[in-house]
C-alpha positions in Angstrom: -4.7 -10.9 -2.6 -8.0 -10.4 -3.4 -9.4 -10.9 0.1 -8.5 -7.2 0.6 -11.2 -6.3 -2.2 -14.5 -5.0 -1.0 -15.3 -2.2 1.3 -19.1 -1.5 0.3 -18.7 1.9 -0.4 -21.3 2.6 -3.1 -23.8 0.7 -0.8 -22.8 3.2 2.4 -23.5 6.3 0.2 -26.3 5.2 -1.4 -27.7 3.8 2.1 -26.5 6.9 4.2 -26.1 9.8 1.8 -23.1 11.8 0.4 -21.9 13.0 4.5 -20.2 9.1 4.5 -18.6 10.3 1.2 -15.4 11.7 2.9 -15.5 9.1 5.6 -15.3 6.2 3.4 -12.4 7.5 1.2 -10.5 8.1 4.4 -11.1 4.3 5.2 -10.0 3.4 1.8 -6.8 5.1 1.8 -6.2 3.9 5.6 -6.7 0.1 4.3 -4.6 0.8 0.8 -1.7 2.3 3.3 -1.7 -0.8 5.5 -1.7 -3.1 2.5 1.2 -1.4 1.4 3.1 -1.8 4.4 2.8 -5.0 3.9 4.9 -5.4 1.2 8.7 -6.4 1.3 10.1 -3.1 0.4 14.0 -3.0 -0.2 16.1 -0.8 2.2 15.2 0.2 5.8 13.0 1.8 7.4 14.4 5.3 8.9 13.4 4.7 12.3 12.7 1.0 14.0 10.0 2.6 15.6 8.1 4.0 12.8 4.7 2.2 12.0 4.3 2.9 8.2 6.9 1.1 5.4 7.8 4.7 3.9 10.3 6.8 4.4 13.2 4.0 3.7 17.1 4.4 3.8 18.9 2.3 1.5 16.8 3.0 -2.0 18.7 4.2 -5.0 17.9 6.1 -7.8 19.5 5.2 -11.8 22.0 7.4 -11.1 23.4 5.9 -8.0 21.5 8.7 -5.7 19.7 7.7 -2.1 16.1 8.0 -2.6 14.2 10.6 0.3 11.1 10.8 1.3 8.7 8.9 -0.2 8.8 8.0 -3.9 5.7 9.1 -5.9 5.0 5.8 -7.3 3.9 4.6 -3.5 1.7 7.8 -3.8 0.4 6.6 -7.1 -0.3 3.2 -6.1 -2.0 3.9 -2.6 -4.6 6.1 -4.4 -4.9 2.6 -7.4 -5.4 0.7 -4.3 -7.9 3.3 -2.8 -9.9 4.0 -5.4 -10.5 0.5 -5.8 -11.6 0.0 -2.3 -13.6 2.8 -2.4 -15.7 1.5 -4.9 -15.9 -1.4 -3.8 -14.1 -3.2 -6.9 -12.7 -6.4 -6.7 -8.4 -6.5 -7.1 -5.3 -8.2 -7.3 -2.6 -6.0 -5.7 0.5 -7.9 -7.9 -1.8 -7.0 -11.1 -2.2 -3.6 -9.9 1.7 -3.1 -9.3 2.0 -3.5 -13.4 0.1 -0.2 -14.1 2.9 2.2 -11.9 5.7 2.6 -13.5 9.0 1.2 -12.2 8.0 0.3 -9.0 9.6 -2.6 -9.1 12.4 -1.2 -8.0 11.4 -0.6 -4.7 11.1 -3.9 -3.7 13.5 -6.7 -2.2 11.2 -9.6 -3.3 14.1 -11.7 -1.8 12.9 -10.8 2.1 9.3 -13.0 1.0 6.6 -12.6 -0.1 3.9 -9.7 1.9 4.5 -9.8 5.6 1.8 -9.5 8.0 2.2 -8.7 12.2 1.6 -11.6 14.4 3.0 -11.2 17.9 4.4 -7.5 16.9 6.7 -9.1 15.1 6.2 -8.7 10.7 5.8 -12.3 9.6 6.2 -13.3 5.0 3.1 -15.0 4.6 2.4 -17.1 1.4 
């Protein structure tokens, strides 16, 4: 994965000055979200129609309870992925998945591996 690794960020800044700053943290968290939506998440989406991966049905807690909303370790790891991209750092996505805490759960690794549109239609890709 790391062919999602560089957005030149420090280069923009330095080249354009701190008014890009905002700009290109907005692009960074809008790539981090659509490399998260990506991923084979377990559950359902809410709605069929919805574009983004989160909010799911069908995620538990421990204790047996349906998940709502959005868990805050998808929070957590779209600002890991952002802040990478914002700097422009090379990354692994699986790597970065060990540093949040049990996010693991969250995904059905048995639907693939990341799925990516082709036709309108989410394709695993290897």
């Amino acid at each position: 994965m790391t062919e999602f690794k560089r957005v030149q960020g420090p280069d923009l800044v330095a080249r354009f000055g701190a008014d890009c700053r905002e700009t290109i943290s907005e692009i960074a968290f809008t790539l981090a979200s659509g490399i998260i939506d990506t991923m084979p998440f377990a559950g359902c989406k809410l709605d069929e129609k919805q574009e983004r991966a989160w909010p799911r049905s069908g995620i538990f807690t421990d204790d047996g309870v349906e998940m709502k909303g959005i868990p805050s370790e998808i929070y957590d790891l779209c600002e890991l992925l952002a802040s990478h991209i914002e700097k422009g750092a090379e990354f692994d996505v699986f790597q970065l998945f060990h540093k949040i805490a049990r996010i693991d759960r969250l995904f059905d690794w048995s639907k693939g591996t990341l799925q990516l549109p082709v036709d309108g239609r989410w394709q695993d890709i290897e």
